[in-house]
Structures are given as C-alpha cells and as structure tokens.
C-alpha positions in Angstrom: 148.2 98.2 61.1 145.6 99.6 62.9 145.0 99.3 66.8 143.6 96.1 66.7 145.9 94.1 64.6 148.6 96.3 67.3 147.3 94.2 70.1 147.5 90.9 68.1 151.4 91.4 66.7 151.8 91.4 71.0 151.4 87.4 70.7 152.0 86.9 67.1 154.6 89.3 65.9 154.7 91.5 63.6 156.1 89.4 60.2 154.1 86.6 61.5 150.6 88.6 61.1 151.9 90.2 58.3 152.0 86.8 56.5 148.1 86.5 57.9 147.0 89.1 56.8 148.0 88.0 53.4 145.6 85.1 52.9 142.4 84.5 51.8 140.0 82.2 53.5 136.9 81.0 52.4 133.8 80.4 54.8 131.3 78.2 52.8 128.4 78.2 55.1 128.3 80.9 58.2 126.0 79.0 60.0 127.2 77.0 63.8 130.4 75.7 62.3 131.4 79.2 60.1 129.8 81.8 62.0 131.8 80.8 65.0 135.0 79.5 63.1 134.9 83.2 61.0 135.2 84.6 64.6 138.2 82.9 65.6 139.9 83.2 62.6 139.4 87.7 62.9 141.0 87.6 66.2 143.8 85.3 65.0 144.4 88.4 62.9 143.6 86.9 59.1 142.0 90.2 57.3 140.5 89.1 53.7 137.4 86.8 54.0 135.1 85.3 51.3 131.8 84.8 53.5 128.6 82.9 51.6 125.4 82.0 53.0 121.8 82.1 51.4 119.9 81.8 55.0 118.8 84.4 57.5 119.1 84.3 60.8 116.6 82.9 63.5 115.6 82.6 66.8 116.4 78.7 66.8 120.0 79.9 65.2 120.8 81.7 68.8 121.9 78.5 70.8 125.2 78.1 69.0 125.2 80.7 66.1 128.0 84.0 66.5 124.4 86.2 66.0 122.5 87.9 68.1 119.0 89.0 68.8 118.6 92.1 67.1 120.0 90.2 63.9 117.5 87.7 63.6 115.9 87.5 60.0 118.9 89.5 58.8 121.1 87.5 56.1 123.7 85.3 58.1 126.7 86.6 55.8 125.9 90.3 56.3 125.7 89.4 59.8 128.3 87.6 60.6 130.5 90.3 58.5 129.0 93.0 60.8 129.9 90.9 63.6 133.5 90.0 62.3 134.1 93.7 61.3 133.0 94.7 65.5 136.6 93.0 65.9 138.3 94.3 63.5 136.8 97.0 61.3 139.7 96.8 58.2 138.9 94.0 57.4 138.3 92.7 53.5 135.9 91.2 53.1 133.5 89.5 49.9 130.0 89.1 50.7 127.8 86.5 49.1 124.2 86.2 50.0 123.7 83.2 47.3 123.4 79.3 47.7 126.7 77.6 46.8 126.6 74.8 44.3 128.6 72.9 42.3 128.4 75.4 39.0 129.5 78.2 41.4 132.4 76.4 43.9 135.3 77.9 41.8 133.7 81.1 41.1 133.4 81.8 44.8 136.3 80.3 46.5 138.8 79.7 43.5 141.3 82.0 44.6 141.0 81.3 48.4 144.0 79.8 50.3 141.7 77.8 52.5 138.3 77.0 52.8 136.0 76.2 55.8 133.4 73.2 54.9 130.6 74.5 56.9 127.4 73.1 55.2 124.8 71.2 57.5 123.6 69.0 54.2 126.3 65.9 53.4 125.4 66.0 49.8 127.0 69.9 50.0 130.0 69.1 51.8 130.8 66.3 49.2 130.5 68.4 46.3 132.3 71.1 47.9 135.1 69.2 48.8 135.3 67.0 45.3 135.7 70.5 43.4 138.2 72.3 45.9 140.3 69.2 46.8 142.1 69.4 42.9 142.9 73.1 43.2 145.3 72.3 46.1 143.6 74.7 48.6 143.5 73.9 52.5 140.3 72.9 53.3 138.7 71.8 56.7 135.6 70.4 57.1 133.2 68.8 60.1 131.1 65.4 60.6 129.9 64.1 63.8 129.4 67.3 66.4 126.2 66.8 67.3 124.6 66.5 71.0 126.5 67.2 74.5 129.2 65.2 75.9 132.1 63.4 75.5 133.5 66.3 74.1 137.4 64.7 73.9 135.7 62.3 70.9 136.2 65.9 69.0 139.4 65.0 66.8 141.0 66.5 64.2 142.0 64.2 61.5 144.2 64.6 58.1 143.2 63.2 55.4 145.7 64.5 53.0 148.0 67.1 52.8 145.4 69.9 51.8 142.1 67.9 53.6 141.3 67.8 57.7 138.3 66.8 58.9 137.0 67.8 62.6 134.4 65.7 64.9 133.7 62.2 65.9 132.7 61.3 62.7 129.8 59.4 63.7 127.2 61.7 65.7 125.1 63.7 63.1 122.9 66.5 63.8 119.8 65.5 64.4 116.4 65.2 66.7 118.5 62.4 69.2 121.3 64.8 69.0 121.1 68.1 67.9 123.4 71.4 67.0 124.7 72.7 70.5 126.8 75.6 71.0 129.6 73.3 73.1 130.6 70.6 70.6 129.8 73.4 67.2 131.9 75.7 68.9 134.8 73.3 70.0 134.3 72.2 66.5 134.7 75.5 65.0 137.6 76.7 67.0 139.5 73.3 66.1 138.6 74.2 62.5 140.3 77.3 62.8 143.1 75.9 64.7 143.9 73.9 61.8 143.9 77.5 59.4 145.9 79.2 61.8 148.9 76.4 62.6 149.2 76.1 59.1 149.6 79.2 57.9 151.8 79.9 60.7 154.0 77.1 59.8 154.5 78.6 56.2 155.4 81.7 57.7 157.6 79.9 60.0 159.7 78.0 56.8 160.0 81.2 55.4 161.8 82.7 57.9 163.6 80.1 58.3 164.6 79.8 54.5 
C-alpha cells in the first residue's frame, strides 16, 4: 500500500480498500461521462482499470473533459491513464486505443466486475449494454445530462439488479442543450457512486458473514 492508498484507508479502512483494490472496472468511453467518472473512481481507491477510447483529445473536449491543454490531440485513454496515474501512480491499468463494437464487447470488458456506459452515440450504449447485461456484470450507464439547470432532475435509477442508469432521461446532448461540465460531471460522479456503494456493500456482507 503505497502513500496514496495510506491516505485513503484514513476514511475507508484498510479491509475495506483492500476489497477495492480487488476489482476490475471497465470505462467504455473516456470521454465527459468516463474521463471524469475514471477520476472519481482512483480517488475512491479502485486500482485495476480497463480504459478504451478511439478519439483524441480537443480543444472543444476542455469544457467538461478530465484533460488538459497540453493533452489536446493526444489519445483520450492514454490521457486520461496519465491523468488517473497523477493520483495514484500503482495503478493497473489496460489501455485500449480502439473503437468498441459489438464483436469486441467481451473481449474487452469480459472479465470486468463493472462497467461504465460512457458512449455519446445511443446505438453504442444499446449494444453495449445488450452484450454485458447476460454476463451479470454491474454496469452504469447515462441518458439525459445535457444543458445547465435543474440539476436535482439528475437521478439514479435501477433497472435491475446488475443495470443503473444516471440522468433525466429525457435531455440529450445536443445544439439546444449541449455537453456541460456541471450536469456530465454530476453525472459522472453519481455513476461512480453507484461503483463504489456497491462494492462497498459486498465488502460489508462479507465482514459481516
């Protein structure tokens, strides 16, 4: 346990981020919703990361991306595992620069113990979530964080056991309402809230058992 992962076991405890440090977690998209959601999840003290993304980053990325300037037109997964690694530099991570479709959703995240849905394109999310959703893994996705405002319309909402879905489920990114960094963030972190209670809950029936 390095330094780092010392000053996390202060709120956590020690068996607690133990457990944590055990799982896998996929980020399927590290754009607005994974860049930021990856971040939260490193300084909850989860260590082992599967991170794709075929994109690069851009100016226009800066208003609600984890990135920053000097990493614009580098590839947003070896960014954002830079970035992640700035936290916490043992980290473990798997680093894909590839486009993620349905041929290559098991390959990637088959052995993940929860995957992050952050695709902007619906017809991605739906295939993502139609292959992972037999294997049993957690999975939390996003729809309806675009614009400003009204921020409390932000839910979280289970599906099923294994399926939670943050927004409003109504406003899409797009020219009327576009990506900004306080609902895509506030969306992120509630995505990774959802990671984090439930994988502290395990560790809690554990202890308990």
């Amino acid at each position: 346990m390095n330094e780092v992962e010392q000053g996390f076991a202060r709120y956590l405890g020690e068996d607690a981020l133990g457990r944590l440090r055990s799982v896998k977690i996929g980020i399927a998209g590290c754009g607005g919703l994974g860049s930021n959601c990856a971040m939260h999840l490193v300084r909850s003290g989860f260590v082992r990361f599967v991170l794709v993304d075929f994109d690069r980053v851009e100016f226009s990325n800066l208003n609600r991306q984890a990135f920053f300037r000097d990493q614009v037109g580098v590839f947003k997964a070896e960014a954002l595992a830079a970035n992640m690694c700035a936290v916490n530099p043992d980290l473990d991570l798997d680093v894909y620069v590839e486009r993620v479709d349905v041929t290559r959703v098991k390959r990637l995240f088959g052995d993940c113990d929860a995957v992050v849905e952050a695709f902007d394109r619906v017809e991605a999310k739906k295939r993502l979530v139609e292959t992972l959703l037999p294997l049993g893994r957690l999975l939390v996705s996003a729809s309806g964080i675009g614009g400003c405002g009204d921020a409390d319309a932000l839910v979280t909402r289970r599906v099923r056991d294994n399926f939670y879905v943050v927004g409003d489920g109504l406003t899409e990114c797009n020219a009327e309402t576009p990506p900004l960094s306080p609902r895509v963030g506030l969306a992120a972190a509630k995505q990774a809230d959802v990671i984090l209670s439930h994988f502290l809950s395990l560790s809690d029936e554990k202890e308990k058992a």
